[in-house]
C-alpha positions, 0 to 999 in steps of 0.5 A: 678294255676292262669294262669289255672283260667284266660285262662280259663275266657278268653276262656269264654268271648272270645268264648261267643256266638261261644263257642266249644260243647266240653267246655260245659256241655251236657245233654241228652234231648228229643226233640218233633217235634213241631207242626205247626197246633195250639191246638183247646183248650188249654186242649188237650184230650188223649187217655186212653186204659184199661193199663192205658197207654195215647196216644196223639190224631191226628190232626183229633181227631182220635188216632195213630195207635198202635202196636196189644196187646198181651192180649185179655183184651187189645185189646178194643176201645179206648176212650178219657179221659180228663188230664190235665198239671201238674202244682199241684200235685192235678192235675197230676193223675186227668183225666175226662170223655169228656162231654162237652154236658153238661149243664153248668148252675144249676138245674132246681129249682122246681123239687129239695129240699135240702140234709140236715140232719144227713143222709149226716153224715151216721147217723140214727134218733138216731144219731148212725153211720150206715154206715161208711166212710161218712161224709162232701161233698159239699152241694147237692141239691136233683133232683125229678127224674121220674123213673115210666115215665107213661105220654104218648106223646112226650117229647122234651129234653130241656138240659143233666144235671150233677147230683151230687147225681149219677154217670149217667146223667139226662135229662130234659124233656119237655112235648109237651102239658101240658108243664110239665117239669120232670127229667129222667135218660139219655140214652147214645147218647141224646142230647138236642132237641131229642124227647123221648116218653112213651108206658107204657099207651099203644100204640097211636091211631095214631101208630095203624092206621098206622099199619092197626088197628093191632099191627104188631111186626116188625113195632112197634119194629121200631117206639117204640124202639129208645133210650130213649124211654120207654115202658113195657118189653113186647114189647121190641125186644129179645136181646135188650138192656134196663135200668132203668128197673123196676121189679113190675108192679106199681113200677118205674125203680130200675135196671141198672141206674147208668153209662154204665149199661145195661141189655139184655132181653134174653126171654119171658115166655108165659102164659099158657091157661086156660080150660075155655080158650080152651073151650071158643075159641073151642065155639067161632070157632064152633058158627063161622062156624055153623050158628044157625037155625031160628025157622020156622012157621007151613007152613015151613017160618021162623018166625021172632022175631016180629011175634013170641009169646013172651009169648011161652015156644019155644021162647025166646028174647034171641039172643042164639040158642032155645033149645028142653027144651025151656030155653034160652042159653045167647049168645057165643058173651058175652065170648070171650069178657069176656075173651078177657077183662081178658086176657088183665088184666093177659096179655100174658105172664107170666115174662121177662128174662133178664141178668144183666152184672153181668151174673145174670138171673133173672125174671121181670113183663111182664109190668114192665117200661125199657128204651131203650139204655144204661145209659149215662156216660159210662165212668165215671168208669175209672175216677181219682180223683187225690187227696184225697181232691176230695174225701172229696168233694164227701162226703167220709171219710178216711178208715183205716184198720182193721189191722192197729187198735188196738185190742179193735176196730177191730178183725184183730187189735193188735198183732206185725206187719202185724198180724190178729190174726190168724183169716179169713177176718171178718167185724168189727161186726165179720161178715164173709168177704169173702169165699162166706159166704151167709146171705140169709135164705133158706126159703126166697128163690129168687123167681125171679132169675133164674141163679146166677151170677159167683161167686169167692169163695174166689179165683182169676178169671183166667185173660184170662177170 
């Protein structure tokens, strides 16, 4: 047994750096090819499809070629998300959407205030939990953000902001002349230097000579719908796309402003005429074509307003046609302007239709406020957190369910095991959860919506969809 031991130590020693791939121990390993091009960055960007499956990117930047996916939901654009080596376990499932346009300073201070208060908590005035699963977070500071955007001329982007209040990205904004600085949500695509500018005023002098002293439609589509720029829902181009849209006149932008959103106006209701309407245009035409006839002297000339009697019945200082009664009829001219004054106050059409991503159809103001494009961070919804802390940070607390608590905290606790009681999904005050259950009075009826959105009823969507 000793003479086994000592052969084979001197088989070791002696075959130290010449030892048999048969006396050592083998593992199976993987080997990568190394590459001989060194890393742009020391954090490598990859590819992440919607299987959540990641794939490293090429020396150009652009991903490998893939096999084609059998699914239809699989077959989309590819976009780069930022991970990270797992040197914690915090980091190993952490990945980020690539924004490195972003400012990497603070805010700009006057246009903030601090978020203090019981509200960060979920909490009203009274101190009452009003909305669960808040509390916590990192100190925020609360950006003034300006949803209305009714200061006309251009305005030149300064920098791209984070916002910790949102998901989507702000713009700061400089004005051209006053020199004014504002905050508005960022269009997908705006970079620092570009130039935004606002319509809702109406259009510039200097755009309408350019078009001849007539608004032509395809020329102020061109000049006017550019990302970022904002103006009434009215002028925007059938199937374009909008965001931040705002649904009363006076009121500031309260649809599609977080990240990726976007909604397509779809069309146009126009305003029916009126009856005094019709009759003013059909005066107007007819007082175009026949031309009034002057009054004329006993010899058969024309006699002029100077020569004519004003103190005669016949007569009249009225710019109006005389009539066989001698009263004075005022001036056609005065109507259509009259009218034309009203129709600019009710304006041409009646509503927008726009649809939501939801597949929601639903009515706007014609002069409601839209910007051109779609929300900045696109991607921010496929983000992983990585760890709870994370969530802690983003001011969110833990959620337990309501079947893992006891019978006197929830309707579905209690009971042995996995166990609701017998009971279909309700919330914690009793409130049916799921099955379509509506909460909306039939006669506080949606005046405004046009076609509902799809629906699941308590029941899965098809995957094909």
């Amino acid at each position: 047994m000793l003479q086994s031991q000592l052969f084979w130590r001197s088989v070791a020693t002696s075959s130290r750096h010449t030892c048999l791939p048969c006396l050592i121990r083998q593992y199976a390993t993987k080997v990568e090819p190394v590459s001989t091009t060194p890393p742009s960055s020391p954090i490598q960007p990859t590819v992440a499809t919607s299987d959540t499956s990641t794939k490293a990117l090429q020396t150009d930047g652009t991903p490998q070629p893939t096999q084609p996916a059998t699914s239809s939901r699989r077959q989309e654009t590819a976009f780069a998300l930022r991970t990270y080596k797992p040197r914690t376990p915090g980091v190993r499932h952490l990945r980020r959407p690539i924004n490195d346009h972003l400012w990497k300073g603070g805010p700009y201070r006057p246009l903030t205030f601090p978020k203090i208060g019981q509200g960060k908590g979920g909490r009203n005035n009274r101190g009452r939990v009003t909305v669960r699963h808040r509390g916590g977070g990192h100190r925020r500071r609360i950006r003034t953000v300006d949803y209305k955007r009714e200061a006309p001329g251009p305005h030149t982007v300064l920098r791209i902001e984070y916002d910790p209040n949102r998901s989507s990205h702000l713009a700061l904004l400089e004005n051209n002349q006053t020199k004014a600085k504002s905050y508005i949500i960022a269009a997908d695509g705006l970079r620092e230097g570009d130039v935004v500018e606002s319509f809702r005023a109406g259009i510039p002098q200097k755009l309408l000579d350019e078009m001849g002293g007539m608004p032509d439609p395809g020329m102020l589509a061109v000049r006017t719908a550019l990302r970022g720029n904002c103006l009434p829902i009215r002028m925007a181009p059938m199937g374009s796309q909008v965001f931040n849209i705002g649904s009363a006149v006076n009121r500031g932008g309260v649809f599609c402003r977080s990240a990726g959103t976007y909604a397509t106006v779809i069309s146009k209701t126009e305003r029916p005429k009126t009856k005094k309407e019709e009759n003013a245009n059909e005066s107007n035409s007819s007082a175009a074509i026949a031309e009034p006839e002057q009054e004329k002297s006993k010899d058969g000339k024309p006699l002029s307003t100077s020569t004519a009697n004003p103190n005669s019945p016949n007569t009249s200082n009225a710019t109006g046609p005389p009539h066989s009664t001698g009263r004075a009829v005022p001036s056609t001219t005065t109507k259509p302007t009259a009218v034309a004054r009203k129709n600019r106050k009710k304006g041409e059409f009646l509503d927008v239709i726009i649809r939501l991503q939801s597949g929601e159809l639903r009515k706007v103001s014609p002069d409601a406020c839209c910007t051109f494009g779609v929300a900045s961070n696109p991607h921010w919804h496929f983000r992983q957190l990585g760890k709870a802390g994370r969530a802690r940070w983003l001011n969110k607390r833990p959620s337990v369910r309501g079947m893992a608590m006891n019978a006197a905290d929830h309707p579905h606790g209690g009971g042995r095991g996995k166990s609701k009681g017998n009971r279909p999904p309700v919330s914690p005050w009793g409130t049916p959860a799921k099955s379509g259950y509506k909460t909306r009075k039939k006669r506080n009826t949606h005046v405004w919506l046009v076609q509902d959105r799809e629906r699941n009823q308590g029941k899965r969507r098809s995957k094909n969809a």
